[in-house]
Structure formats: structure tokens, C-alpha cells
C-alpha positions as a printed NumPy array, in Angstrom:
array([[-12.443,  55.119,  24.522],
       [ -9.21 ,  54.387,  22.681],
       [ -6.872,  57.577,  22.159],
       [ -3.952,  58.355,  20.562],
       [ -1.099,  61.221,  22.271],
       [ -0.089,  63.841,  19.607],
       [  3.968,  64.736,  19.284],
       [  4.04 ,  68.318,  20.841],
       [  7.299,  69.705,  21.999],
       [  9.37 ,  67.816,  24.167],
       [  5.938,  65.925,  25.316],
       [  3.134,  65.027,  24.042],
       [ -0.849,  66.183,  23.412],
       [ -4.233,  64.41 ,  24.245],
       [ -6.79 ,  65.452,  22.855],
       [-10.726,  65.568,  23.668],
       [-13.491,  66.789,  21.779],
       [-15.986,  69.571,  23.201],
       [-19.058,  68.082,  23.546],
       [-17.472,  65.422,  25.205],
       [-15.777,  68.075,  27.687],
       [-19.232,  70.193,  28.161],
       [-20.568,  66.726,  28.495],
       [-18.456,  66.497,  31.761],
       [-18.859,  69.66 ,  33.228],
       [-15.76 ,  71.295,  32.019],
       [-15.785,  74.605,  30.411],
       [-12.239,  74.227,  28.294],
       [-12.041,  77.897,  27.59 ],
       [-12.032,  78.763,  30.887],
       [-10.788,  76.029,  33.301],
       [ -7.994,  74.691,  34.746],
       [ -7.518,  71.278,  35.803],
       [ -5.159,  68.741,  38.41 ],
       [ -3.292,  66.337,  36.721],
       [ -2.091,  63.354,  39.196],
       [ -1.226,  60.133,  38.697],
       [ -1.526,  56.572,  40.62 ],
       [ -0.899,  52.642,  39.911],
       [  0.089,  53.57 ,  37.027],
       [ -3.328,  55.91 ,  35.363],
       [ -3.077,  59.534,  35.063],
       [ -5.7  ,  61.442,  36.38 ],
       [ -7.784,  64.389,  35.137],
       [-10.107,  66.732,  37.364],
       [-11.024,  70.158,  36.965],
       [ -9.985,  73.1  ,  39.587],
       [-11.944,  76.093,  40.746],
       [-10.617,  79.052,  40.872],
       [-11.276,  79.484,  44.609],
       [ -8.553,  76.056,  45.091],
       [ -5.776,  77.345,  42.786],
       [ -3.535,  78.771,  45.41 ],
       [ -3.908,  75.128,  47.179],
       [ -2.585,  72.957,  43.902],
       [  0.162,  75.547,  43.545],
       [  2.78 ,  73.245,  43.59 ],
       [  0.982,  70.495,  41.695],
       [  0.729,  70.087,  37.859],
       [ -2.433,  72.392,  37.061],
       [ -2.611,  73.098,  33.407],
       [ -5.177,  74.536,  30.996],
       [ -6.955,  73.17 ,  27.811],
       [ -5.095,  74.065,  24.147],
       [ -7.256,  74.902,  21.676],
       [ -6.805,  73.389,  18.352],
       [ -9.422,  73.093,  15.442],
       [-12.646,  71.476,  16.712],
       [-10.787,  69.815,  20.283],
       [ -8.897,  70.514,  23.028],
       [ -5.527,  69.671,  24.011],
       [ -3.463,  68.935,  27.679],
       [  0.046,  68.399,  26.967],
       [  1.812,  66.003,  29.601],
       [  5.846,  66.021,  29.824],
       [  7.609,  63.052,  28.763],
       [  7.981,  61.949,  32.621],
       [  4.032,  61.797,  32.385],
       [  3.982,  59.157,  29.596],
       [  6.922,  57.339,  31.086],
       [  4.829,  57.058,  34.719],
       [  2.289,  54.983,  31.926],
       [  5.147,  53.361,  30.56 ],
       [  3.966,  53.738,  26.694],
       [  5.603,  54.572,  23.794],
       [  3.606,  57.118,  22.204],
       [  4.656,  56.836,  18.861],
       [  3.135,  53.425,  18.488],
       [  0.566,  52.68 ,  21.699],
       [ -2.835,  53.568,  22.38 ],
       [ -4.646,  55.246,  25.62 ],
       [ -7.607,  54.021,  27.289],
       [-10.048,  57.319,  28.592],
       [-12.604,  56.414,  31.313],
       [-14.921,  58.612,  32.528],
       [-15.292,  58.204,  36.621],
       [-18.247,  61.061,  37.267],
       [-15.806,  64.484,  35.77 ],
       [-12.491,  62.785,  36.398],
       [-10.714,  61.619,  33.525],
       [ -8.654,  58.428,  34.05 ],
       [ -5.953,  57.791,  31.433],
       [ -4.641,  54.506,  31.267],
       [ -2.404,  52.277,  28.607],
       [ -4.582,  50.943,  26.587],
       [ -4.145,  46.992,  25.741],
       [ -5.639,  45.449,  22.593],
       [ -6.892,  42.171,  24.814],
       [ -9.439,  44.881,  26.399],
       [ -7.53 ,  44.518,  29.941],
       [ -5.934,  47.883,  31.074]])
């Protein structure tokens, strides 16, 4: 899935439909989820209530509602661990069983 980030701030917005996040088992009114990031792919996984005090110190944030989708917003040191510039690249969204895996997103298909 190709994606564009949305200006928000001093950081940006992604954005995901909600079918597509009921599809994966999140509830976006309600939960919370652990944003991490490795080799260069930021990753997206929901967190339970019960583990919340255990991610304290992490990045946990919470879906933004706007119109028909749902918003994360990720700092600008977020988009820089992807190396993109938002204004004019694209994201790649995999699916990896209900983890999200962001990625920049190159037009030859190779990530």
C-alpha cells in the first residue's frame, strides 16, 4: 500500500482507514499502540492496557480521529529515522499479522 504523511504540527500524520484498522484487530477509538523503529521501517503494534505501565518510557500514542480515518502523528525525528522528505515521497504500509511496518516507499517496487 502506497501512503502519503499529512503536514501536522511540527510532524507529520499517517493516516489509515477503519475497516482497514478493524480489519487488523485494532479498535482506534479505544487503543493505544508502540511505535518502534528498526533498519530503517517504523513499526506499528497495538498495546493492552494491562502492558501500559511497561512501554512507559517508549513512544505509545493513540489514533486521531479525522473524517472517515484515523491518524498517528510521528515527530520529525520519526520521518528523519526513514530518511524521507514528506512533502514529496511516498510510504510503503505492510501488514505483518497486526503490526504495521512503515517503510520509504520506492517507485522501482524495492523498499
Amino acid at each position: 500500500m502506497k501512503k502519503k504523511l499529512k503536514a501536522s504540527g511540527n510532524g507529520w500524520e499517517f493516516y489509515f482507514s477503519k475497516p482497514l484498522l478493524k480489519l487488523l484487530g485494532y479498535d482506534p477509538k479505544e487503543d493505544k499502540v508502540l511505535i518502534t523503529s528498526k533498519n530503517g521501517a517504523i513499526f506499528i503494534k497495538p498495546v493492552f492496557e494491562k502492558d501500559i505501565e511497561k512501554y512507559k518510557n517508549n513512544m505509545v500514542r493513540t489514533f486521531q480521529k479525522s473524517g472517515g480515518s484515523f491518524g498517528i502523528y510521528f515527530p520529525i525525528e520519526l520521518i528523519e529515522i526513514l530518511e524521507i522528505n514528506p512533502s514529496v515521497d511516498f510510504l510503503s504500509v505492510e501488514i505483518d499479522e497486526n503490526i504495521l511496518v512503515i517503510k520509504k516507499y520506492l517507485e522501482n517496487g524495492n523498499i
